[in-house]
ChimeraX commands (.cxc) that place a marker at each C-alpha (Angstrom):
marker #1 position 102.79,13.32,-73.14 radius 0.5
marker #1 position 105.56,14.55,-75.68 radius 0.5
marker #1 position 102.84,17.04,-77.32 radius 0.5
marker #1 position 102.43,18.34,-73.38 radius 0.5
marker #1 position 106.47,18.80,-73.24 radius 0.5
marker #1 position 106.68,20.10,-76.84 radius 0.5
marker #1 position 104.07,22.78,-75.21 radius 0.5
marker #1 position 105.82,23.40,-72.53 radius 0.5
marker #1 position 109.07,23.89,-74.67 radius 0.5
marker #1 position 107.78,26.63,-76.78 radius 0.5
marker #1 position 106.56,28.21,-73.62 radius 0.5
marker #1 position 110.29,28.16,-72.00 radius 0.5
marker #1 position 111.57,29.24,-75.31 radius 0.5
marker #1 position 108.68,32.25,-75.50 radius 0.5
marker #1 position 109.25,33.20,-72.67 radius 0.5
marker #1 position 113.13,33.83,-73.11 radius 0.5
marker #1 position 112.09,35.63,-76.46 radius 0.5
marker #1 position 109.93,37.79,-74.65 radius 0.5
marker #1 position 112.32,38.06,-71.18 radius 0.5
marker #1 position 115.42,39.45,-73.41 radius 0.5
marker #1 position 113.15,42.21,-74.80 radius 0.5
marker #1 position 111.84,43.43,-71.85 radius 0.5
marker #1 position 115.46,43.33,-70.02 radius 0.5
marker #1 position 116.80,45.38,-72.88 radius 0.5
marker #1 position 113.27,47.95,-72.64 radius 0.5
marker #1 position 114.46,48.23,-68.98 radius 0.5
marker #1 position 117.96,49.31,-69.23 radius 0.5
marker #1 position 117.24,51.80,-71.94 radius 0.5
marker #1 position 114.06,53.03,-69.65 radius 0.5
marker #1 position 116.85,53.52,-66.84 radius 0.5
marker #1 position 118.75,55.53,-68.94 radius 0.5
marker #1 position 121.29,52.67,-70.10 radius 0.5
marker #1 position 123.16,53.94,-73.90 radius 0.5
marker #1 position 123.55,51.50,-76.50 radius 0.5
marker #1 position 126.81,50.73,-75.57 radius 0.5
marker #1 position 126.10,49.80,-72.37 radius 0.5
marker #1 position 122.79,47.75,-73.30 radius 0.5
marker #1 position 125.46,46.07,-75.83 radius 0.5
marker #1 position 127.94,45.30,-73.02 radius 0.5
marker #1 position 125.06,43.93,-70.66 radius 0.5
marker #1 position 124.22,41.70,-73.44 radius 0.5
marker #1 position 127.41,40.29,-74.49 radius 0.5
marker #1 position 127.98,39.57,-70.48 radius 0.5
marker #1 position 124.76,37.88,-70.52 radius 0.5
marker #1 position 126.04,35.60,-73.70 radius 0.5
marker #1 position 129.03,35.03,-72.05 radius 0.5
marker #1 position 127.67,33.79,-68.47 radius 0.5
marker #1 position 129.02,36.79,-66.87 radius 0.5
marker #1 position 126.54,37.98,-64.10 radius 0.5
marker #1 position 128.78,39.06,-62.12 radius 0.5
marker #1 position 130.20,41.53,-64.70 radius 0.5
marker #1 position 126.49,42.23,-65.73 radius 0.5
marker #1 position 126.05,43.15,-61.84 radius 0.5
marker #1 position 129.00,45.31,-61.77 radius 0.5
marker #1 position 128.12,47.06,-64.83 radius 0.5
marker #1 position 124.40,48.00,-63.72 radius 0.5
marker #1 position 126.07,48.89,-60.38 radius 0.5
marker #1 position 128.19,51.24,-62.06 radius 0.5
marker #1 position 125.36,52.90,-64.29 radius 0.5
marker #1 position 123.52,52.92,-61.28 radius 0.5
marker #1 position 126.03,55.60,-59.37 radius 0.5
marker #1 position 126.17,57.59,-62.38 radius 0.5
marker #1 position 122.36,57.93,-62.23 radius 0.5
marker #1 position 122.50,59.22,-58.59 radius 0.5
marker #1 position 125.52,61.32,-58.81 radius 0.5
marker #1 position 123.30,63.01,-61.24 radius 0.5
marker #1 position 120.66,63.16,-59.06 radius 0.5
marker #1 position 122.61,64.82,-56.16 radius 0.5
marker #1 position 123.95,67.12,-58.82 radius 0.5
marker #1 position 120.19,68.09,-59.85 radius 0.5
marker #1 position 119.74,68.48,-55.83 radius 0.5
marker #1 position 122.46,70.69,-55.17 radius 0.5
marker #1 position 121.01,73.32,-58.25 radius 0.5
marker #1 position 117.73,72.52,-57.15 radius 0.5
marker #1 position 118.94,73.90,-53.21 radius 0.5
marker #1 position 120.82,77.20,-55.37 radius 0.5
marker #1 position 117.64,78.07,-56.52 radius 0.5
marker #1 position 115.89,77.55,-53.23 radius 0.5
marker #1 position 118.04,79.72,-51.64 radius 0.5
marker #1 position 118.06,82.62,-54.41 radius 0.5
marker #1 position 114.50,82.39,-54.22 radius 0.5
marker #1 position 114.38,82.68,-49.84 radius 0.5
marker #1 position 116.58,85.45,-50.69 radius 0.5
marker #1 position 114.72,87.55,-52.54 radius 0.5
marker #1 position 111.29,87.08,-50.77 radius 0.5
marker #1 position 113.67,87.96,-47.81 radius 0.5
marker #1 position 114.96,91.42,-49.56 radius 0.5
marker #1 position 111.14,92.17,-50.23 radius 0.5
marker #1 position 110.11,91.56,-46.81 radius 0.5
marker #1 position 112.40,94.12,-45.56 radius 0.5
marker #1 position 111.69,96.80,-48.37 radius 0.5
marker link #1:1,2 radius 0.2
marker link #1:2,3 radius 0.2
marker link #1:3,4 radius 0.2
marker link #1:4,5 radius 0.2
marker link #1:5,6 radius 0.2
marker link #1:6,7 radius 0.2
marker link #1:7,8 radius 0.2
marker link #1:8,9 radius 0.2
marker link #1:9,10 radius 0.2
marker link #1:10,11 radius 0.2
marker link #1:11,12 radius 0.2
marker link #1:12,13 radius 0.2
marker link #1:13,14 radius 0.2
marker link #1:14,15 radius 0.2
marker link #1:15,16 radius 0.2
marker link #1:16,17 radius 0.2
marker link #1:17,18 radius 0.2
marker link #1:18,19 radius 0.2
marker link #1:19,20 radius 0.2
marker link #1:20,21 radius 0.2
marker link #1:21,22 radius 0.2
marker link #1:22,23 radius 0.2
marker link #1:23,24 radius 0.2
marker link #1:24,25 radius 0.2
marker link #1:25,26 radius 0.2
marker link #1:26,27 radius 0.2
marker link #1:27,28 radius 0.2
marker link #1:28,29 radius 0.2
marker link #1:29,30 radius 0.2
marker link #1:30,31 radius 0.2
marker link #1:31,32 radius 0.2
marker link #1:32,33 radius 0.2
marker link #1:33,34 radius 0.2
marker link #1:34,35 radius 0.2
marker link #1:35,36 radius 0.2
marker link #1:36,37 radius 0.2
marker link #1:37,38 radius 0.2
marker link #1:38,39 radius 0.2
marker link #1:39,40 radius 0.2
marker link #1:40,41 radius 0.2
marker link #1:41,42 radius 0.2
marker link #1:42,43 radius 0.2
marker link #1:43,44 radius 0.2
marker link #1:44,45 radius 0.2
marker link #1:45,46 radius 0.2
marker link #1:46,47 radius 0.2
marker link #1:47,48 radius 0.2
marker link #1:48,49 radius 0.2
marker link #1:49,50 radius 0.2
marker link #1:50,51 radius 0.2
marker link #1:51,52 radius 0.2
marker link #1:52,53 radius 0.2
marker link #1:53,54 radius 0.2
marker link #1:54,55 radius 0.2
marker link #1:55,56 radius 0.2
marker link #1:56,57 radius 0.2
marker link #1:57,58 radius 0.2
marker link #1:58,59 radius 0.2
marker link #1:59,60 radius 0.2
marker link #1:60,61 radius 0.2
marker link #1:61,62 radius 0.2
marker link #1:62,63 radius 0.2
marker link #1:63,64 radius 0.2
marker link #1:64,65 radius 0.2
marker link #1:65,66 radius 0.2
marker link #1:66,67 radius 0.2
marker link #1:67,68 radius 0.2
marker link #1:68,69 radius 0.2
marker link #1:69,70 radius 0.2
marker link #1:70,71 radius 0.2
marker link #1:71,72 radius 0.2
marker link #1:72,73 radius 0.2
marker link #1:73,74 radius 0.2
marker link #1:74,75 radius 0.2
marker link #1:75,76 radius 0.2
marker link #1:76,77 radius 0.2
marker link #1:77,78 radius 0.2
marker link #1:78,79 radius 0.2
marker link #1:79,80 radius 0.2
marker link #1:80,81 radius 0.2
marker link #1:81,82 radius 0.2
marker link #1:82,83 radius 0.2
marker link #1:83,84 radius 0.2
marker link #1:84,85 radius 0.2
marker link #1:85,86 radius 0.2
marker link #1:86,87 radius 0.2
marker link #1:87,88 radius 0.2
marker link #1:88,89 radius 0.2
marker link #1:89,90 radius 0.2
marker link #1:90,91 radius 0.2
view
């Protein structure tokens, strides 16, 4: 029976080794710097969801005022392109 909850043990414990990887691989895939990968961390060490939340929250924003940024050039070049098909239309 110990052997079984040694087993399971190491299983828990692998499974955190492998969790915190993949948690970091996440934030840097969304675009996270190493600062704030750092700051999520030391949250995390410190029992600080709620600061973890507010941080991701935070990057979060920044990633779609970006993305409305992108929109609005995206919608300029829309429109300088109607244009001009417009002006040859009318040559």
């Amino acid at each position: 029976m110990s052997e079984y909850r040694e087993g399971a043990r190491a299983s828990s414990e692998q499974r955190k080794a492998v969790f915190k990887p993949a948690v970091i691989q996440n934030l840097e895939d969304a675009g996270c710097d190493k600062q704030t990968v750092e700051q999520f961390i030391k949250l995390e060490k410190a029992g600080e969801k709620q600061g973890q939340l507010r941080l991701l929250e935070r990057h979060r924003r920044s990633l779609l005022d970006n993305v409305h940024k992108k929109q609005k050039q995206i919608d300029c070049l829309d429109y300088l392109v109607y244009q001009m098909k417009k002006g040859r239309e009318n040559e």
